[in-house]
C-alpha positions in Angstrom: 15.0 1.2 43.3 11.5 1.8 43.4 9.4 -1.6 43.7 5.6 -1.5 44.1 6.5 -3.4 47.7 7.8 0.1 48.9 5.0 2.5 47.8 2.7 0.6 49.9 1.6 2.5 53.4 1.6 -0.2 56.0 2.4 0.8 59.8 5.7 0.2 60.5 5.5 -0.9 64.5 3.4 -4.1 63.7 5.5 -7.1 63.9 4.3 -8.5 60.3 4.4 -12.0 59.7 6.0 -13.5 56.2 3.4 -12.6 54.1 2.6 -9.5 54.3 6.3 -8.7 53.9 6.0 -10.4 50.5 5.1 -8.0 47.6 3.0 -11.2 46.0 0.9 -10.3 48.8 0.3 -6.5 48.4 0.0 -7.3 44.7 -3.0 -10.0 45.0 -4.9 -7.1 47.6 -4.3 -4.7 44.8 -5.8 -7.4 42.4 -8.9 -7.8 44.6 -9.2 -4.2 45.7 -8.9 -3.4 41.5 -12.1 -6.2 41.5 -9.7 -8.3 39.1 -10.6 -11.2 41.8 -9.4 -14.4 39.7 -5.7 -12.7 39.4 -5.7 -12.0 43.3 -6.8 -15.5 44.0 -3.7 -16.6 41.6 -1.1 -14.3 43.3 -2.0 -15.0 46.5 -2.5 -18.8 46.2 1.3 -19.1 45.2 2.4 -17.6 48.0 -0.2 -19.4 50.0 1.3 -22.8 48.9 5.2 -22.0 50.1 3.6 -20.6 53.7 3.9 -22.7 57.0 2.9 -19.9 59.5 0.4 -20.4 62.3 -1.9 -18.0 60.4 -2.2 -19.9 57.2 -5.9 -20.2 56.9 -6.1 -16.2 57.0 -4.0 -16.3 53.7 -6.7 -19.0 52.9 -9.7 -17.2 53.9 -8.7 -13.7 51.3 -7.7 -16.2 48.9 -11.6 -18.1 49.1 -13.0 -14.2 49.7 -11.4 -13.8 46.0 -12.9 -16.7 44.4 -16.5 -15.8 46.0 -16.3 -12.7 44.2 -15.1 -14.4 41.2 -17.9 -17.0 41.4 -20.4 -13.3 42.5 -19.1 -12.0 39.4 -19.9 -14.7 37.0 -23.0 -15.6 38.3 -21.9 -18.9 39.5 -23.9 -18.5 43.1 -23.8 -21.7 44.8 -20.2 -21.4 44.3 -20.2 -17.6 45.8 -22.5 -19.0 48.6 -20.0 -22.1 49.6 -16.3 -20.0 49.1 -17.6 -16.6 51.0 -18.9 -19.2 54.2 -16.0 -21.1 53.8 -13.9 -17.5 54.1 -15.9 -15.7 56.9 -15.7 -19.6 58.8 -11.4 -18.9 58.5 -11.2 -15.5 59.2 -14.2 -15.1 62.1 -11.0 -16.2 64.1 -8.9 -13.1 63.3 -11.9 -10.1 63.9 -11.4 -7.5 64.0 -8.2 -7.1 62.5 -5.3 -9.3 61.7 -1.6 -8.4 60.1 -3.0 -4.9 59.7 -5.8 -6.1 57.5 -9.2 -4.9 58.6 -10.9 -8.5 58.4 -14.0 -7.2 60.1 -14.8 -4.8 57.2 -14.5 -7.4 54.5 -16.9 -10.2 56.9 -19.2 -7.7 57.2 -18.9 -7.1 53.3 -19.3 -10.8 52.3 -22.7 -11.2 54.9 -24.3 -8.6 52.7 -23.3 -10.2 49.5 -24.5 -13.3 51.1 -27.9 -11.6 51.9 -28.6 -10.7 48.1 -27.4 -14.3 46.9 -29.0 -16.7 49.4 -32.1 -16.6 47.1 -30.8 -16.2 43.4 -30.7 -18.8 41.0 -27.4 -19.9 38.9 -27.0 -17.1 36.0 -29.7 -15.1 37.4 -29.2 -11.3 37.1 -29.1 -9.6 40.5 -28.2 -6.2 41.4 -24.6 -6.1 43.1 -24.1 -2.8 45.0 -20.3 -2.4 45.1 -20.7 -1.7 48.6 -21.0 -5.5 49.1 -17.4 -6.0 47.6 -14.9 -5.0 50.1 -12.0 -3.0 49.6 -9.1 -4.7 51.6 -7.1 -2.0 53.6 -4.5 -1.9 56.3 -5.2 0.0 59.5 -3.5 2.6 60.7 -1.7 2.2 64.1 0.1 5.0 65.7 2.1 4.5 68.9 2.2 6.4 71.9 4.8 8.7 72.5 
């Protein structure tokens, strides 16, 4: 049977932990990389709440990244502000890359959002360049043979 869990292109010689062997968790990145941020942050928060692993806050830090761009999106910027420093202060730890996520890309992502928002005022329209909102990907590893 065909799931949505195997049509995603992971590398295979990365020793994954829980989570990213969980389709919930492939299904809240495509949530967040669709920009449907609030779902992602739902999806990602249940799994969140059943996992014990050493690398808990990086499940916490996508799932703040999420609400920062929900906040971003409804012009709710203190709130982007305080989630998106809360999420690069959890994930600074796992640069540049972490389960095969690219976490660098998306920091770099949420500094430039940050730039644009330090100054705007709650429900203030501001120009959002989609190249501030990250697209979550997995890197490609290839062994050596």
């Amino acid at each position: 049977m065909l799931t949505f869990f195997s049509l995603i292109d992971f590398p295979a010689n990365i020793s994954y932990h829980y989570h990213v062997n969980d389709e919930r968790f492939h299904r809240g990145i495509q949530e967040f990389n669709d920009h449907r941020f609030f779902e992602a942050h739902d999806i990602l928060e249940e799994l969140w709440h059943e996992y014990r692993e050493e690398d808990r806050l990086f499940l916490q830090g996508l799932i703040q990244v999420a609400v920062g761009y929900y906040h971003l999106e409804n012009r709710n910027y203190n709130g982007c502000r305080s989630l998106m420093g809360k999420a690069i202060a959890k994930l600074e730890p796992y640069r540049p890359e972490h389960q095969g996520i690219r976490v660098q890309e998306i920091i770099e992502c949420m500094r430039k959002c940050l730039d644009v928002v330090k100054d705007a005022q709650q429900g203030e329209i501001i120009h959002v360049d989609y190249q501030m909102i990250p697209k979550i990907t997995y890197t490609k590893v290839t062994s050596a043979m």
